[in-house]
MILUM-67483 format. One record per residue: x, y, z of N, C-alpha, C in turn. Coordinates in Angstrom, 1 decimal. Layout:
REM residues N
> X,Y,Z,X,Y,Z,X,Y,Z
...
***
This chain:
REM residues 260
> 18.2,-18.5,8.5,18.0,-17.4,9.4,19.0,-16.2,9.1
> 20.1,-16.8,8.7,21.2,-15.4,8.3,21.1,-15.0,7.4
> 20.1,-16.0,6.5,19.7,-15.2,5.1,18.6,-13.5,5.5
> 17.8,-14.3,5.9,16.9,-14.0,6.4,17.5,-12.2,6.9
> 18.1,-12.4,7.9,18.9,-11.4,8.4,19.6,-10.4,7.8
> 20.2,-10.9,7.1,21.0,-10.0,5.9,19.9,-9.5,5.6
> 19.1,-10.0,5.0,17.8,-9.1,4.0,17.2,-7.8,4.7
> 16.8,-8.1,5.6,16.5,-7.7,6.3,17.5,-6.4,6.8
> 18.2,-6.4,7.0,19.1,-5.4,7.2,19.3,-4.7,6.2
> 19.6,-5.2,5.2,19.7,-4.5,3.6,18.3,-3.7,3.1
> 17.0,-4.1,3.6,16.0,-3.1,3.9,16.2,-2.5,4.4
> 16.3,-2.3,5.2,16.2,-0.8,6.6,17.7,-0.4,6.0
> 18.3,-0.6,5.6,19.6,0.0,4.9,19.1,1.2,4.1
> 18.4,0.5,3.0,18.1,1.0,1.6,16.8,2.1,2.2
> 16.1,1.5,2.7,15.0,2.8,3.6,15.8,3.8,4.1
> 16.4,3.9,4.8,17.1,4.8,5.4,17.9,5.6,4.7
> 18.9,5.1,3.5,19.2,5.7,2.8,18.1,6.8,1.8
> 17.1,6.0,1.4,15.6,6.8,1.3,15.0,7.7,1.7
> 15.0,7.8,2.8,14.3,8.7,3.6,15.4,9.6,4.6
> 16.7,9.6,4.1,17.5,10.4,4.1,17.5,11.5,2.8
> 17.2,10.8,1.6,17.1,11.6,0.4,16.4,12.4,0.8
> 15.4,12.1,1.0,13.9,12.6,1.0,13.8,14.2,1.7
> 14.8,13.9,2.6,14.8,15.2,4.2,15.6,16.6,3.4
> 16.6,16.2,2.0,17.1,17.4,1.2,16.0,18.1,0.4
> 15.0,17.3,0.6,13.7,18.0,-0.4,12.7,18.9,0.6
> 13.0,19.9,0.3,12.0,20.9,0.9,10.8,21.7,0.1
> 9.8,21.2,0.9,8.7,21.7,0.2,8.9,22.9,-0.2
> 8.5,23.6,-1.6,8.4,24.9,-1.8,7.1,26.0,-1.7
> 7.3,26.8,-1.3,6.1,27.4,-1.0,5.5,27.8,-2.3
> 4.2,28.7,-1.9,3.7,29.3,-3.1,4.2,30.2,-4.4
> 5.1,31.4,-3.4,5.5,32.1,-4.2,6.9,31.6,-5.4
> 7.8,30.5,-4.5,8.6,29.9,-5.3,7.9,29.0,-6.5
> 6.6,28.4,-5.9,5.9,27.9,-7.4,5.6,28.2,-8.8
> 5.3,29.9,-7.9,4.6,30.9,-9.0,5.8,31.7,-9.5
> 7.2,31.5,-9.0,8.1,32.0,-9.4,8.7,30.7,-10.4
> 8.9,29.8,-10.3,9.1,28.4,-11.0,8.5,28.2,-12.2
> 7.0,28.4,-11.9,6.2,28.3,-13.4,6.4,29.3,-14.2
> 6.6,30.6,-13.5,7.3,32.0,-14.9,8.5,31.6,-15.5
> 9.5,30.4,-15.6,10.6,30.1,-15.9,10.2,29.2,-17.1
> 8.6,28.6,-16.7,8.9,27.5,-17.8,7.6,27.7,-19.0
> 7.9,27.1,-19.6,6.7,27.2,-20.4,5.4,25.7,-20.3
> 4.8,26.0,-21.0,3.1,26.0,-20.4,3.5,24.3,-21.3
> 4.3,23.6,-22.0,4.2,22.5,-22.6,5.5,22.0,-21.6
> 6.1,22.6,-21.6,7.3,22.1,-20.3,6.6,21.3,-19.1
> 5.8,22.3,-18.6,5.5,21.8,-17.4,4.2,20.5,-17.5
> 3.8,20.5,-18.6,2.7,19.4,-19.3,3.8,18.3,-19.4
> 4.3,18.4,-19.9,5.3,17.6,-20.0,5.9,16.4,-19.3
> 6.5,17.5,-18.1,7.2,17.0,-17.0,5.8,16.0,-16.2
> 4.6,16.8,-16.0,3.5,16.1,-15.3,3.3,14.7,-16.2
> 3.3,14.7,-17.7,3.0,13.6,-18.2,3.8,12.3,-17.6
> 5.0,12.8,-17.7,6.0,11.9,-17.5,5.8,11.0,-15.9
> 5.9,12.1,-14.9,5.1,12.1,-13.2,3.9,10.9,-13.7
> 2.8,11.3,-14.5,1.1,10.5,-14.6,2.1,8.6,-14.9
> 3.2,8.7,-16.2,3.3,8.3,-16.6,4.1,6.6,-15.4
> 5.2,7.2,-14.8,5.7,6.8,-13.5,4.9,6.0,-12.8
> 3.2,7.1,-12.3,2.9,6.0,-11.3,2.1,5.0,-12.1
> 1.8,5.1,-13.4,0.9,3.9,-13.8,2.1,3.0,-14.2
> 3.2,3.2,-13.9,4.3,1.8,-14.3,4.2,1.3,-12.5
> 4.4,1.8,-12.3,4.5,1.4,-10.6,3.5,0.5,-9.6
> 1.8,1.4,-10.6,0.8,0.6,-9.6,0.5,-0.8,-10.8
> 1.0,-0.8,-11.4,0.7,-2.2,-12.2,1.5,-3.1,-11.0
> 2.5,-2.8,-10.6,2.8,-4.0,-9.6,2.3,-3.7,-8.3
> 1.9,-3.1,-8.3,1.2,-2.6,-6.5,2.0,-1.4,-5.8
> 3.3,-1.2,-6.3,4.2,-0.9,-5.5,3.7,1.0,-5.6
> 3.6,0.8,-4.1,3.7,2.7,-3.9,5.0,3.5,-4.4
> 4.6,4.4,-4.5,5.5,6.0,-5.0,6.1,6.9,-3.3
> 7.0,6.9,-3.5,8.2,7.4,-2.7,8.3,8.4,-2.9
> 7.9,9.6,-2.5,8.4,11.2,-3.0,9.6,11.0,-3.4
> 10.5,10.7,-2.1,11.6,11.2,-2.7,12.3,10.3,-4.0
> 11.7,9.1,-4.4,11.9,8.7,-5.7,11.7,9.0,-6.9
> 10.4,9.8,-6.7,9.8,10.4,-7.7,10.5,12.1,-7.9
> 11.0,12.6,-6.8,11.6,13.8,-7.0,12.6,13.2,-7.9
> 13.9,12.2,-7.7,14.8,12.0,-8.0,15.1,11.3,-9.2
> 14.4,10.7,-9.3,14.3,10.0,-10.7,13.0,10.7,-11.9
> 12.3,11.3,-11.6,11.4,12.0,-12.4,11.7,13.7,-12.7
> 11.2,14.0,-11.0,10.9,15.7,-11.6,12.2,16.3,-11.7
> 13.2,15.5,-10.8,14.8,16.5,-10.8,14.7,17.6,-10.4
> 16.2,18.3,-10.6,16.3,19.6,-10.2,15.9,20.8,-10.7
> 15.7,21.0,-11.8,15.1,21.7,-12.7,13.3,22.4,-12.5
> 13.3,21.0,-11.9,11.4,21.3,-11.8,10.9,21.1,-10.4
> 11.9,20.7,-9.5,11.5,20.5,-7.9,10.8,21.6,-7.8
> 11.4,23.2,-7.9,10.4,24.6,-7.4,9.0,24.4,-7.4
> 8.4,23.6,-8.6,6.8,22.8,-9.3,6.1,22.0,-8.7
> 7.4,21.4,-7.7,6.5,20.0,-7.8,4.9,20.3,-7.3
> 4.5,20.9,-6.4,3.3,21.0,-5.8,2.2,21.0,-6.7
> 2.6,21.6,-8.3,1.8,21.8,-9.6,1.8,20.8,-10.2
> 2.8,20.4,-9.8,3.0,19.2,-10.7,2.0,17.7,-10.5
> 2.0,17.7,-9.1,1.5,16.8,-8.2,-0.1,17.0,-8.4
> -0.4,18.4,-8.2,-1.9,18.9,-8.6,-2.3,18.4,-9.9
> -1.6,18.9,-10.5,-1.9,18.8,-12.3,-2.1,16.8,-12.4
> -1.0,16.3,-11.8,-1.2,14.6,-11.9,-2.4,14.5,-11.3
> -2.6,14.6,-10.6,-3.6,14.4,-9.1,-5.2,14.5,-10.4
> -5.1,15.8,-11.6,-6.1,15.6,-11.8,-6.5,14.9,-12.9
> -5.2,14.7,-14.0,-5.5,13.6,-14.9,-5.8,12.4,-14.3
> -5.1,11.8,-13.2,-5.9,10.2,-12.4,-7.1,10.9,-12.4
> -8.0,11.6,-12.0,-9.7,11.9,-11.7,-10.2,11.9,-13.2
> -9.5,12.9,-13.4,-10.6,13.1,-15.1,-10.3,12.3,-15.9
> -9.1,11.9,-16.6,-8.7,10.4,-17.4,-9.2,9.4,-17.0
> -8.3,8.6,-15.9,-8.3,7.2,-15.2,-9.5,7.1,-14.5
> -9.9,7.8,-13.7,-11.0,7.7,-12.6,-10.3,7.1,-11.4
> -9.2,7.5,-11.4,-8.0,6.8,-10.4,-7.9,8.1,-9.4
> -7.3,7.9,-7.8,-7.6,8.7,-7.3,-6.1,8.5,-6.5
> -5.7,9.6,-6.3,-4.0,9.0,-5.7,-4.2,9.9,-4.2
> -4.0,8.6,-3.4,-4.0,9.0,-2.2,-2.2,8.7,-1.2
> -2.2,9.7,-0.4,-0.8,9.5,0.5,-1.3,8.4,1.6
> -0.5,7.7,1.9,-0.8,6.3,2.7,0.0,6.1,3.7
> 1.2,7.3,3.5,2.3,7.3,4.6,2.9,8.6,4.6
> 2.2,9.4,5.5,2.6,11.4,5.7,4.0,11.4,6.4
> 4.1,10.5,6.6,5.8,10.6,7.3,7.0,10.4,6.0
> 7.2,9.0,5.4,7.6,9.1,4.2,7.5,9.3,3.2
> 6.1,10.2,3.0,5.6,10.7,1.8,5.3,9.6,0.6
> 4.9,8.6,0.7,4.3,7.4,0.0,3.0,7.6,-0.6
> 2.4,7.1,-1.6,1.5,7.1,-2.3,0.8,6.1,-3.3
> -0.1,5.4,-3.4,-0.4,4.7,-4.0,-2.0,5.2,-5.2
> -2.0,4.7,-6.3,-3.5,5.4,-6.7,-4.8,4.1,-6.6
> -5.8,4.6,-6.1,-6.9,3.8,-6.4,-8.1,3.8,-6.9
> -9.0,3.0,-7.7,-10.0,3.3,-8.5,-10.9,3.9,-7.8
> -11.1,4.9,-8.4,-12.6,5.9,-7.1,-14.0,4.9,-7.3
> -13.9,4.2,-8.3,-15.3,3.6,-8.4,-15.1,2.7,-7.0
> -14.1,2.1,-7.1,-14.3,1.2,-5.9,-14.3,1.7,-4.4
> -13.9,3.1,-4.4,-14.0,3.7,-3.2,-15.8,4.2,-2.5
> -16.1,4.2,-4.1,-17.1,4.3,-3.7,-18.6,3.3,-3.3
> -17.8,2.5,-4.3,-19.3,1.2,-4.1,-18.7,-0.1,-3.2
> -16.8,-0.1,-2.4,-16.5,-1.2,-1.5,-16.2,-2.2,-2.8
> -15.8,-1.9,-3.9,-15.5,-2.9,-4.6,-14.0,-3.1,-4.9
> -13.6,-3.4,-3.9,-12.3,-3.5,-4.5,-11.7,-5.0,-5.0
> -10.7,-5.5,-5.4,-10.5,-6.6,-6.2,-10.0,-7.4,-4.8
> -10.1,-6.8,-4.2,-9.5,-7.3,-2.5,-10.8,-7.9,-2.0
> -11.8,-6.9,-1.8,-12.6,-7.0,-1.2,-13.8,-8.2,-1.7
> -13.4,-8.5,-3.0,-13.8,-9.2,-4.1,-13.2,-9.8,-5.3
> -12.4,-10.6,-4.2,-11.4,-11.2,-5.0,-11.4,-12.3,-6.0
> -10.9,-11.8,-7.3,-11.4,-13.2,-8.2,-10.2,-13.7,-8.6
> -9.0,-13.2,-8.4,-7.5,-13.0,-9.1,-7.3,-14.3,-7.7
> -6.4,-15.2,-8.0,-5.9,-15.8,-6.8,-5.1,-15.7,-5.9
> -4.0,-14.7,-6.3,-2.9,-14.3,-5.4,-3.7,-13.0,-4.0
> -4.8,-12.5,-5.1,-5.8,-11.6,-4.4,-6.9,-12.1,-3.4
> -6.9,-13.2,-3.5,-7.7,-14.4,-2.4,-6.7,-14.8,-1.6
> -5.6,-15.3,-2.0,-4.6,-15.6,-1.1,-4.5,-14.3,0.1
> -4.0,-12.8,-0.6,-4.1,-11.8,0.4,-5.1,-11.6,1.2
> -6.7,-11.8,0.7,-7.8,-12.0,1.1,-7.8,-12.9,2.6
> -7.9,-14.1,2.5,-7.5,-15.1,3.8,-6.3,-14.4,4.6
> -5.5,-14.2,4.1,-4.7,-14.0,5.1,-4.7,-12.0,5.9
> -5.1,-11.6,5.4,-5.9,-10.3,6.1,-6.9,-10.5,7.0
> -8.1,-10.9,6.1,-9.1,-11.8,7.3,-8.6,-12.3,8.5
> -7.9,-13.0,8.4,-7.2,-13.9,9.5,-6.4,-12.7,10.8
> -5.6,-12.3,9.8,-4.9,-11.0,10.9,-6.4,-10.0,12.1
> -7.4,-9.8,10.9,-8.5,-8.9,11.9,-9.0,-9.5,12.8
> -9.1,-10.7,12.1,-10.3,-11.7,13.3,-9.3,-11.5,14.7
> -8.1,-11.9,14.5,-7.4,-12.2,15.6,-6.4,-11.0,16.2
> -7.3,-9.4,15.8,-6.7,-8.8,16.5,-6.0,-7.9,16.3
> -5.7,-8.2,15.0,-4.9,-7.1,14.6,-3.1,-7.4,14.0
> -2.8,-8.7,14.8,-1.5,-9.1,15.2,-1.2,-10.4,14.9
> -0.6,-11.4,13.8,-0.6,-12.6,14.3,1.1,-13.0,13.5
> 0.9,-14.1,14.4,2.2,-14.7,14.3,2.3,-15.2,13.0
> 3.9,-15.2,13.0,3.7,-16.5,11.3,3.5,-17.8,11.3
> 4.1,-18.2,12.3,3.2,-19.8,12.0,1.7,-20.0,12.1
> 1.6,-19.3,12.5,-0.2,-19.6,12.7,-0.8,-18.9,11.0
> 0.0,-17.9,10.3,-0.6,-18.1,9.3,0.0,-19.0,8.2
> 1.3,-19.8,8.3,1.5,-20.8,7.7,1.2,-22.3,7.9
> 0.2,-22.0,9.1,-0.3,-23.5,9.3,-1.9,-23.1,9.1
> -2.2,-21.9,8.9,-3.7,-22.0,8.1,-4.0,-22.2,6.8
> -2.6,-21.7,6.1,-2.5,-21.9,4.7,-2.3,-23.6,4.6
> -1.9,-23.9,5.3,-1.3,-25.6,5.0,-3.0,-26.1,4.6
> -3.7,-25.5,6.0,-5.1,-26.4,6.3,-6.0,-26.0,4.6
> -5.5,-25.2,3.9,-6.1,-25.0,2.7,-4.9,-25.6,1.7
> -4.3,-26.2,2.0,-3.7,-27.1,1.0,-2.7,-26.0,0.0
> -2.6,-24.7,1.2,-1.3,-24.0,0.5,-0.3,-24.0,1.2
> 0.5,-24.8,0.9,2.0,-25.4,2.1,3.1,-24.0,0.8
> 3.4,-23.6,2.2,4.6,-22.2,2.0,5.8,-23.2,2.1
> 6.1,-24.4,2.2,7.1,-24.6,2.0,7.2,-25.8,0.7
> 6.1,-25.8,0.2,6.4,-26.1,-1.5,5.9,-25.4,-2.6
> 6.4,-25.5,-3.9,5.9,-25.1,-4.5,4.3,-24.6,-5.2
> 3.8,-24.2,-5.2,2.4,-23.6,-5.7,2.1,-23.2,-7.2
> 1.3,-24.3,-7.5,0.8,-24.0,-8.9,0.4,-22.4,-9.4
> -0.3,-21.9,-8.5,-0.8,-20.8,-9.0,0.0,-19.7,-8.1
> 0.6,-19.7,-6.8,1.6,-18.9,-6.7,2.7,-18.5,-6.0
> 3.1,-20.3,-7.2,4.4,-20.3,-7.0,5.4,-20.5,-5.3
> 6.4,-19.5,-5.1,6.8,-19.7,-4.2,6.2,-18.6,-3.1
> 5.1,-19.6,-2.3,4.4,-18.8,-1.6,5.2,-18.0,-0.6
> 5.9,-18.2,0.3,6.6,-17.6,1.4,7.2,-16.4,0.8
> 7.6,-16.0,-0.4,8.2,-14.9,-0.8,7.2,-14.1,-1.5
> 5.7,-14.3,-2.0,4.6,-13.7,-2.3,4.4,-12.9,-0.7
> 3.8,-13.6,-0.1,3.4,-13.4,1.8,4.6,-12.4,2.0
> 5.9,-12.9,2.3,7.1,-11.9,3.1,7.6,-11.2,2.2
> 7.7,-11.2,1.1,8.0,-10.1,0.3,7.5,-8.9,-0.6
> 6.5,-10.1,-1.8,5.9,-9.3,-2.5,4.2,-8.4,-1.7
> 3.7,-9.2,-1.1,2.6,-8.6,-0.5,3.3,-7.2,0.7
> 4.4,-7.9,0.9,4.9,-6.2,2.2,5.5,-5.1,1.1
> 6.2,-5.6,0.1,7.0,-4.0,-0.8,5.2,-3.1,-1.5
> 4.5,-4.1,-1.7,3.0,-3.7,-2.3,2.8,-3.0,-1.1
> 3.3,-3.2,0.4,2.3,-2.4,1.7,1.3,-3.1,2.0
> 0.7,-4.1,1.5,-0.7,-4.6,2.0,-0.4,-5.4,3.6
> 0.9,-5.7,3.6,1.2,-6.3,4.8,2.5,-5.7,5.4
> 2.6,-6.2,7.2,3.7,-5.8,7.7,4.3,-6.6,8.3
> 5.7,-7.0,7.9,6.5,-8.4,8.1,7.2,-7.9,9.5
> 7.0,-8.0,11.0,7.3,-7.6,12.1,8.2,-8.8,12.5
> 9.8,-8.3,12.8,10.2,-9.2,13.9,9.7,-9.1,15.6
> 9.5,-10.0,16.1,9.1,-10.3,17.5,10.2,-9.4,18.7
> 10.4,-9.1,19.4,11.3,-8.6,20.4,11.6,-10.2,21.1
> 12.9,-9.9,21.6,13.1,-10.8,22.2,12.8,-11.9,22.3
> 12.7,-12.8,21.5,12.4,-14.4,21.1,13.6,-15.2,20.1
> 13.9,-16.1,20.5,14.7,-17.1,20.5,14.4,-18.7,20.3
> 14.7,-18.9,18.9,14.8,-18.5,17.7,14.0,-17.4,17.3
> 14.7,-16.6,16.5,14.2,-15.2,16.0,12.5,-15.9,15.5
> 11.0,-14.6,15.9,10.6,-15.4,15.4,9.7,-13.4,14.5
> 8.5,-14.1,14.0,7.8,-12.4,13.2,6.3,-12.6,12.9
> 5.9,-11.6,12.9,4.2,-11.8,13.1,3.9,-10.6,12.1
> 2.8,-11.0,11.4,2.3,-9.9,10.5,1.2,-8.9,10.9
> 0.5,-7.7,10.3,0.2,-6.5,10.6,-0.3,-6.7,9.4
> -1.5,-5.8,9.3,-2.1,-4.8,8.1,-1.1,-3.7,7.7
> -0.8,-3.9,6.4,0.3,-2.3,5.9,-1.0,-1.5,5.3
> -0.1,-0.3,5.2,-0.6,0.9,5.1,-1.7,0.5,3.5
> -1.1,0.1,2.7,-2.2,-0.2,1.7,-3.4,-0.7,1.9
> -3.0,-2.0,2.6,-4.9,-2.4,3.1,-5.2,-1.7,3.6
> -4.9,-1.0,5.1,-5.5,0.0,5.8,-7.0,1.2,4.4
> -6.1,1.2,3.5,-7.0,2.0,2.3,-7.5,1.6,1.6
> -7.1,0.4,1.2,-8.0,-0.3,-0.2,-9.2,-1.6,0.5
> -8.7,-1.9,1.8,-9.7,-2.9,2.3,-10.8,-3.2,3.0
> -11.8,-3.3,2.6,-13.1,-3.0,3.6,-13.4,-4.3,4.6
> -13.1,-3.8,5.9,-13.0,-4.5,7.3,-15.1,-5.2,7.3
> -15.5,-4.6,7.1,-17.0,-5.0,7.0,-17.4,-5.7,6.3
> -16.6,-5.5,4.5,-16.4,-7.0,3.9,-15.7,-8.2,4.6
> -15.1,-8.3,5.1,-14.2,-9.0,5.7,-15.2,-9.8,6.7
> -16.0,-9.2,7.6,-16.9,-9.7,8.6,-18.0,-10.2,8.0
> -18.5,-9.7,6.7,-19.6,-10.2,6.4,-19.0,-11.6,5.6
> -18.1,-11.7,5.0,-17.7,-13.0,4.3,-17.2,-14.0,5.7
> -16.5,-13.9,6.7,-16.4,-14.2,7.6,-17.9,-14.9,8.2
> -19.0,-14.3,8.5,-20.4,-14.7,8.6,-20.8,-15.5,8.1
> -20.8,-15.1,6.3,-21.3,-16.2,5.2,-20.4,-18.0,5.9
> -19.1,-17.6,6.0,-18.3,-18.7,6.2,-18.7,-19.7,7.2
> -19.1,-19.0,8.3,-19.3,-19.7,9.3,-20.8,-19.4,10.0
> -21.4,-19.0,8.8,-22.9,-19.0,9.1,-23.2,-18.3,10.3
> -23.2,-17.2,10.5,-23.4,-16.6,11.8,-23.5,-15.0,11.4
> -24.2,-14.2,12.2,-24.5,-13.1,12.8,-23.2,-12.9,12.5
> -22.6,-11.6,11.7,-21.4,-10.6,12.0,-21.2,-10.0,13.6
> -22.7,-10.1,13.7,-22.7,-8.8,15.0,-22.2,-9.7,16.2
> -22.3,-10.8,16.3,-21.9,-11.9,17.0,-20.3,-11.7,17.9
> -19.4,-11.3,16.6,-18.3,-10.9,16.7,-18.4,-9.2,17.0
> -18.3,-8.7,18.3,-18.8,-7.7,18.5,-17.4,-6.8,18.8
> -16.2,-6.9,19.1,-15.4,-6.1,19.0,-14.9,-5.8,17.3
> -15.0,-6.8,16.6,-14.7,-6.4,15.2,-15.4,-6.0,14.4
> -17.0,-6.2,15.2,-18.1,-5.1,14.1,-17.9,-4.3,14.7
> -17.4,-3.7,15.8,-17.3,-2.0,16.6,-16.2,-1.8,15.3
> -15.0,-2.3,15.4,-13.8,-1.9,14.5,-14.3,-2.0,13.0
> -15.3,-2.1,12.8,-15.2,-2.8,10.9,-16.4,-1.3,10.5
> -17.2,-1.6,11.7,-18.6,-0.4,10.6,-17.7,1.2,11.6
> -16.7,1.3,12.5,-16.5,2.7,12.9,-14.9,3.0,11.8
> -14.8,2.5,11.6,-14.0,2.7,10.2,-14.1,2.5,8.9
> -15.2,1.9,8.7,-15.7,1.3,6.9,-15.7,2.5,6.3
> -15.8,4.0,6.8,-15.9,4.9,6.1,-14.3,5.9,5.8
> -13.5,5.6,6.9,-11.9,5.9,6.7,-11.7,6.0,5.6
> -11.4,5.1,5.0,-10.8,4.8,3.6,-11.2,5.8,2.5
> -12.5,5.7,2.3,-13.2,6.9,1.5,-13.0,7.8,1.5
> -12.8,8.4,3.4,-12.6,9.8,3.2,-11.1,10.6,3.0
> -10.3,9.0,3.1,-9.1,9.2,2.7,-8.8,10.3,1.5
> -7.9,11.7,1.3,-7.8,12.5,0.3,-6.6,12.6,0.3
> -6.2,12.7,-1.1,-4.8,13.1,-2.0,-4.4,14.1,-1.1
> -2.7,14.2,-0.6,-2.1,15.3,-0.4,-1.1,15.5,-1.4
> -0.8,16.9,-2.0,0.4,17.2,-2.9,1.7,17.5,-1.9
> 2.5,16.5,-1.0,3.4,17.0,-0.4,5.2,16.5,-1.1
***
């Protein structure tokens, strides 16, 4: 538990220190853009965007979102901050016209970003939504699990559902490994989940959330309709989570890229 704690604190440490960075970066306006770009030349600023394109496809290989102010700081620097807004544009359009990748903000407060395939935005196919990878099944059940029940659930209750599928988080796993640190760590730095401590409970206890990344990549209507198949039944049946699944199936989609 005092592991636990430490860590935990050494997050919200390192966030904070983050999103302190983040508050010395002021957006620049237009005319400093158009003032910025007369400084540099037309392979310069190709350049620097390459580098930017270059960044987030190291990043989303492991899921992990883009941090403005990490990308100011370790990418564009001081030299090219006056740009960034062109810079962001110019990225914004090689993901469309290259990749077919679509980079959307997923958190307007700390300026976060992740990119996602527009094919799948379009046709609900996401590798989530259609999972064949197993750690992406693993996230699968245990998303599912969180909507049925609400929105909100405890951790034991999702480590005693995993048990009932013969994935015990307290041993080792063939296919992944050490489950409890996939679940509490790597699925929350990815954003697909949110590792909440409880208020006032003794022994400390934490319940998981949807993160901001499912919120975008996950279709709640897939979820209900495999949910159905499972237990053979009407979706509609479940009538507060088909209100929540078909009045938001279309959110995600209309989710759009901001250059902030």
């Amino acid at each position: 538990m005092a592991q636990r704690k430490r860590l935990s604190n050494t997050q919200s440490s390192s966030q904070s220190k983050e999103e302190d960075e983040d508050t010395t970066f002021t957006q620049p306006s237009t005319s400093q853009v158009q003032r910025g770009l007369e400084k540099l030349s037309s392979a310069q600023v190709d350049q620097k965007t390459a580098e930017v394109v270059q960044y987030f496809l190291v990043r989303d290989q492991k899921k992990i979102p883009v941090r403005r102010a990490d990308l100011v700081k370790q990418v564009v620097q001081k030299e090219y901050r006056n740009i960034y807004p062109e810079i962001m544009k110019r990225a914004a359009r090689t993901f469309d016209e290259v990749f077919g990748l679509k980079m959307v903000e997923i958190d307007a407060k700390n300026h976060m970003y992740i990119l996602i395939n527009k094919l799948e935005t379009v046709e609900g196919e996401s590798p989530i939504n259609s999972p064949t990878n197993p750690k992406m099944g693993l996230l699968f059940v245990i998303l599912s699990l969180i909507f049925m029940k609400g929105g909100t659930v405890r951790e034991n209750l999702i480590w005693n559902t995993l048990k009932k599928l013969r994935v015990d988080p307290g041993e080792k796993h063939d296919e992944f490994g050490d489950v409890k640190r996939v679940v509490t760590d790597e699925f929350v730095r990815q954003r697909y989940l949110e590792y909440v401590k409880i208020p006032h409970t003794e022994p400390v206890e934490y319940e998981f959330r949807w993160g901001q990344r499912a919120d975008v990549e996950v279709s709640k209507a897939k979820i209900l309709e495999f949910m159905g198949q499972l237990h053979d039944q009407d979706p509609q049946g479940w009538s507060q989570q088909y209100r929540e699944a078909h009045s938001t199936s279309n959110t995600s989609q209309a989710s759009t890229s901001s250059q902030r």
